[in-house]
VEXNUKE-459876 format. One record per residue (C-alpha): residue in three letters; x, y, z. Coordinates in pm, whole numbers, padded with zeros to 5 digits, always signed. Layout:
N
alaXYZ;...
This chain:
334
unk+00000+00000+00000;unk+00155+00309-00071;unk+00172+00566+00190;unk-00003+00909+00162;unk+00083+01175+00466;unk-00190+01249+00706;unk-00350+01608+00680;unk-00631+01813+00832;unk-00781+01768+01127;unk-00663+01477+01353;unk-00901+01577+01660;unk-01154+01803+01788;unk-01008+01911+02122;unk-01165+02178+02422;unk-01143+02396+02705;unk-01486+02400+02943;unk-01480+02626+03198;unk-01804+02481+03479;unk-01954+02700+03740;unk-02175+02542+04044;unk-02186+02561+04414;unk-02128+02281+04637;unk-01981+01908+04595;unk-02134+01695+04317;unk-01900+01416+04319;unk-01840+01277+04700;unk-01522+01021+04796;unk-01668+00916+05090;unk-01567+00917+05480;unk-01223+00918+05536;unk-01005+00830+05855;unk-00898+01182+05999;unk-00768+01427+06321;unk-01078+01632+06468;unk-01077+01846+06791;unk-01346+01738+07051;unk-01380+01872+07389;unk-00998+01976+07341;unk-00820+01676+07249;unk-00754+01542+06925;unk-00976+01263+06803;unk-00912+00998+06536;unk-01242+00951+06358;unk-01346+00776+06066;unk-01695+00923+05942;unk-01585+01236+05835;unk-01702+01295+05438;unk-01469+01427+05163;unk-01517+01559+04866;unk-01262+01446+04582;unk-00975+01662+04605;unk-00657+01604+04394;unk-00335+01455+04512;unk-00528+01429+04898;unk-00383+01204+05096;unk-00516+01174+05484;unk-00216+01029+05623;unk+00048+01282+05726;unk+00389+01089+05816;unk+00432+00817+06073;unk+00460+00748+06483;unk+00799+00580+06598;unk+00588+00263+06629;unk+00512+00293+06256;unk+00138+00404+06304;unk+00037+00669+06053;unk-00056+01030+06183;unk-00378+01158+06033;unk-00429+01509+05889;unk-00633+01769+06046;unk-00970+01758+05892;unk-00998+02121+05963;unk-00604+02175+05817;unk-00681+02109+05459;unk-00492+02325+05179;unk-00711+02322+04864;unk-00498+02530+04630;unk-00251+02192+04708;unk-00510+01971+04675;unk-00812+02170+04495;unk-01183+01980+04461;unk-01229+01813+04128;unk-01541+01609+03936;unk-01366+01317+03771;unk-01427+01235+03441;unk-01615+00907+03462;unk-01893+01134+03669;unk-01913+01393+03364;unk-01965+01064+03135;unk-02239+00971+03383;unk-02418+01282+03324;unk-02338+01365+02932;unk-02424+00978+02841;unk-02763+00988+03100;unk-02985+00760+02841;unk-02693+00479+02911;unk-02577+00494+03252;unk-02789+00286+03374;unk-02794+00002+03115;unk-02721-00375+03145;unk-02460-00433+02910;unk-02465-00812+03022;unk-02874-00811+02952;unk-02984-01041+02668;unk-03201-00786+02487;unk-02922-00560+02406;unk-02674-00853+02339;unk-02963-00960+02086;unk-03031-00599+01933;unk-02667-00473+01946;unk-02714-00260+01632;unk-02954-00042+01851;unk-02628+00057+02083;unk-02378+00118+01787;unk-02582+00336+01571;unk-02639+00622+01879;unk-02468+00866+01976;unk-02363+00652+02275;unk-02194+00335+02095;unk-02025+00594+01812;unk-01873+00828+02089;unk-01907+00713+02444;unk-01838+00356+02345;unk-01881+00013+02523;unk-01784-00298+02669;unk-02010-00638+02584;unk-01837-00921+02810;unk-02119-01143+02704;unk-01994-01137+02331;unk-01675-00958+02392;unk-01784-00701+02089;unk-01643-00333+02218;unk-01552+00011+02076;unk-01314+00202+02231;unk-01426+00551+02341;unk-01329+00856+02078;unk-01398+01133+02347;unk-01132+01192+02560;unk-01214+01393+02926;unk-00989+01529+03151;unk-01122+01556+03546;unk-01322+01906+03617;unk-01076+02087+03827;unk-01218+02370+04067;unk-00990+02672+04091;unk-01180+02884+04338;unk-01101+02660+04683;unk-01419+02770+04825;unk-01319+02481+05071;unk-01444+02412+05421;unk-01478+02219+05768;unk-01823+02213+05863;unk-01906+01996+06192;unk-02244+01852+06245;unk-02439+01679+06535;unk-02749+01442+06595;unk-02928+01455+06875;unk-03044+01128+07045;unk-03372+01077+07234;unk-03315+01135+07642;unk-03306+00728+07638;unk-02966+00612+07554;unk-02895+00426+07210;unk-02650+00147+07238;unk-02345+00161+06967;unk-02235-00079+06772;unk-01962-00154+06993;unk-02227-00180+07273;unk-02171+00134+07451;unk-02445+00364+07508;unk-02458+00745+07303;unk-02729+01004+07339;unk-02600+01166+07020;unk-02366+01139+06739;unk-02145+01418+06586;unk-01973+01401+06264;unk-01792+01613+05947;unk-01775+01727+05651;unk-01542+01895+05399;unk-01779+02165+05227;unk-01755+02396+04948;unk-01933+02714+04817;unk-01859+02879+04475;unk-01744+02651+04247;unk-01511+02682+03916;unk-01339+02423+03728;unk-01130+02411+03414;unk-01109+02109+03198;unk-01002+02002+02883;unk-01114+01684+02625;unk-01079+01580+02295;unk-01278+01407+02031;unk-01046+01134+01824;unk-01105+01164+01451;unk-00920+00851+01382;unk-01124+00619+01651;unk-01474+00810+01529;unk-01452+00784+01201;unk-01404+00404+01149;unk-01625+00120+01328;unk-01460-00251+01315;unk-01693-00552+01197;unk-01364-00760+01228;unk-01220-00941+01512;unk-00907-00959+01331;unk-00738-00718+01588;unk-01034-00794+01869;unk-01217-00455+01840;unk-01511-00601+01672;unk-01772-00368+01723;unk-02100-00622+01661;unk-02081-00969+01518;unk-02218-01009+01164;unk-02057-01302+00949;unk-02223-01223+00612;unk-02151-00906+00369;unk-02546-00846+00372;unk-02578-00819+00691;unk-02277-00569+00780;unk-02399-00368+00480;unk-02729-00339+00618;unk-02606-00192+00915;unk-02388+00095+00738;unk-02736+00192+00600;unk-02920+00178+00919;unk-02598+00383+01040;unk-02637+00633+00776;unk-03022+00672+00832;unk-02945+00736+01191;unk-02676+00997+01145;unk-02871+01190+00839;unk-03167+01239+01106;unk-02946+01276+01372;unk-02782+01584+01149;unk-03135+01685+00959;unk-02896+01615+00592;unk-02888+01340+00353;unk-02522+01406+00326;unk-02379+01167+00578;unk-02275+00835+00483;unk-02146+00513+00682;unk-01942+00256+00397;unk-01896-00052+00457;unk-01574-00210+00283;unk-01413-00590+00392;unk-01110-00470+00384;unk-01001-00112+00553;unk-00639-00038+00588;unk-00500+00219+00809;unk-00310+00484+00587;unk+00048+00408+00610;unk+00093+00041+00684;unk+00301-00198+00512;unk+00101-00482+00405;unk-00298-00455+00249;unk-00415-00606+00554;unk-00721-00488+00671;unk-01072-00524+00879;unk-01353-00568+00760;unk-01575-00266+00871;unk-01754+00107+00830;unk-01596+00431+00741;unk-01780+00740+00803;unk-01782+01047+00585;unk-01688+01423+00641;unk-02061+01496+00704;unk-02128+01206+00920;unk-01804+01299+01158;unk-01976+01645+01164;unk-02256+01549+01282;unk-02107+01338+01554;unk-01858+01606+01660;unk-02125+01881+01711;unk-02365+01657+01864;unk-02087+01592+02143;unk-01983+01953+02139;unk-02356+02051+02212;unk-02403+01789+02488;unk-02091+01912+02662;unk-02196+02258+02616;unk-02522+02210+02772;unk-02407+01953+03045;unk-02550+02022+03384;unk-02516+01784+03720;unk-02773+01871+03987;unk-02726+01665+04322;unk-02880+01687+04680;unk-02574+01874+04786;unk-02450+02122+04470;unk-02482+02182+04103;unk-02296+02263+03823;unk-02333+02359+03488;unk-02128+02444+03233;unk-02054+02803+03137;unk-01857+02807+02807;unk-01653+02569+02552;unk-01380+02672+02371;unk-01295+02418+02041;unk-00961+02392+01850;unk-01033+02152+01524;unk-00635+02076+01549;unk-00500+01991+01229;unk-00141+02048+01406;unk+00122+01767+01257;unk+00363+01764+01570;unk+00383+01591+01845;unk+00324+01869+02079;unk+00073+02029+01873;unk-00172+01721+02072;unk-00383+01915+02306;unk-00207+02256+02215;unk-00510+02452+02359;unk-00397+02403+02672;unk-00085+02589+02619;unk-00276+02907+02475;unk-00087+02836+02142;unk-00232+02842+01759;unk-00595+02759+01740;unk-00855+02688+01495;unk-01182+02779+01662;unk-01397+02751+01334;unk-01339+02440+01111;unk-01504+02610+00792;unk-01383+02450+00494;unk-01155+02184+00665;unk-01138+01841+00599;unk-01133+01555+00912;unk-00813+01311+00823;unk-00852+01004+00670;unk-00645+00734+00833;unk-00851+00426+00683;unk-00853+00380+00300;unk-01047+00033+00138;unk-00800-00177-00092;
């Protein structure tokens, strides 16, 4: 095969800056110091937030037991609040978060999954069948930059009759913690892979086979349900999803291929402002905070270098409008 260089845009990549109040995405209780009645007390139900690079052990006794932090000593600009990115997916991907990907009725209509917007970006896992497609968005964590951060103690007050612990002793109340925050603002940054978008494997040759379909009719029925979907999905008759046996990635040595579905300019469009618009209209409202997100900033990086990958981070050459651009084309039939 001969070998034709790579041009035009190789990924869709983005800044989102998020505003909210409060914590939307909890760790849990963690072991730490508080101060009751004077004295320091080790206690293990006090609730934290996620907060980057935390770590509630600070340093060692001489018999080797670890010292816990302060819960009330907690730097956030060191270790600022953040909303990891499988809790964003949660939230942008809502109509599949909750799906049994082990149920028989979608191991039985698996063509449902792959032509969404869910099996084409988010991608999935099928351990039943082991079919998959590996993810084409990329998503940093949310990171807050405000560090609104604080120690808020609580109580519960028992009845005037003694409740007996778990340990057997007898408590008229309870008192516990939390790490709390107000304002929120977080920065993060994603990317949408052109090369993983644009081409859906119907071969287990190099076990990425999206759905299992042994016969040529079959696979080429689904690149026309695919295109029927996307041409909707984009309000066009312009996108198309091809199905060829043999797809070669651009650039390799010998004509060997999968057999599978390439997508066309249009249908990538579609795809890539479909994501675009559910990330700039994602919102997370839980019992304790919200956030929403307040603006997107795209670079359709056509960049050939190495460190032109994610070069909006670094403030450096952008294209913020793709206009006439092209997406690359990494698979070619032969």
């Amino acid at each position: 095969m001969k070998s034709e260089k790579i041009t035009d845009i190789r990924s869709v990549d983005f800044k989102i800056v998020a505003k909210g109040h409060g914590v939307v995405n909890w760790n849990g209780p963690a072991r730490v110091v508080v101060i009751a009645d004077g004295k320091d007390k080790t206690v293990d139900n006090h609730t934290l937030p996620k907060l980057r690079k935390f770590n509630n052990i600070n340093g060692y006794w001489d018999d080797g037991k670890p010292k816990y932090k302060y819960a009330n000593d907690i730097d956030f600009e060191k270790t600022p609040l953040y909303i990891s990115q499988n809790c964003i997916r949660h939230h942008l991907f809502r109509e599949s978060s909750f799906l049994d990907l082990q149920s028989q009725e979608i191991v039985e209509n698996l063509d449902r999954l792959l032509c969404s917007v869910v099996g084409l970006v988010r991608g999935y896992v099928i351990p039943q069948t082991e079919n998959k497609r590996t993810s084409a968005l990329l998503l940093e964590d949310f990171v807050d930059t405000l560090h609104n951060g604080n120690f808020e103690q609580m109580g519960k007050a028992g009845t005037k009759e003694k409740k007996e612990t778990k340990s057997g002793k007898d408590k008229s109340a309870s008192h516990f913690s939390k790490t709390t925050f107000g304002d929120t603002k977080y920065i993060a940054y994603g990317s949408i892979s052109i090369e993983q978008l644009q081409f859906i494997s119907l071969d287990n040759k190099f076990s990425r086979q999206a759905i299992t379909y042994s016969s040529a009719k079959d696979r080429k029925a689904l690149a026309k349900k695919m295109t029927d979907f996307l041409n909707k999905l984009g309000n066009t008759d312009k996108a198309e999803a091809v199905y060829h046996e043999n797809y070669v990635r651009n650039g390799s040595i010998y004509d060997i291929g999968e057999a599978g579905i390439l997508l066309n300019d249009e249908a990538l469009d579609i795809l890539v402002k479909e994501t675009l618009n559910l990330l700039e209209n994602l919102t997370i409202r839980q019992a304790k905070g919200y956030m929403y997100v307040d603006s997107i900033e795209v670079d359709y990086n056509d960049g050939i270098k190495a460190k032109d990958m994610m070069r909006i981070k670094r403030n450096g050459t952008v294209n913020f409008s793709k206009n006439d651009m092209k997406y690359a084309k990494y698979f070619v039939g032969v």
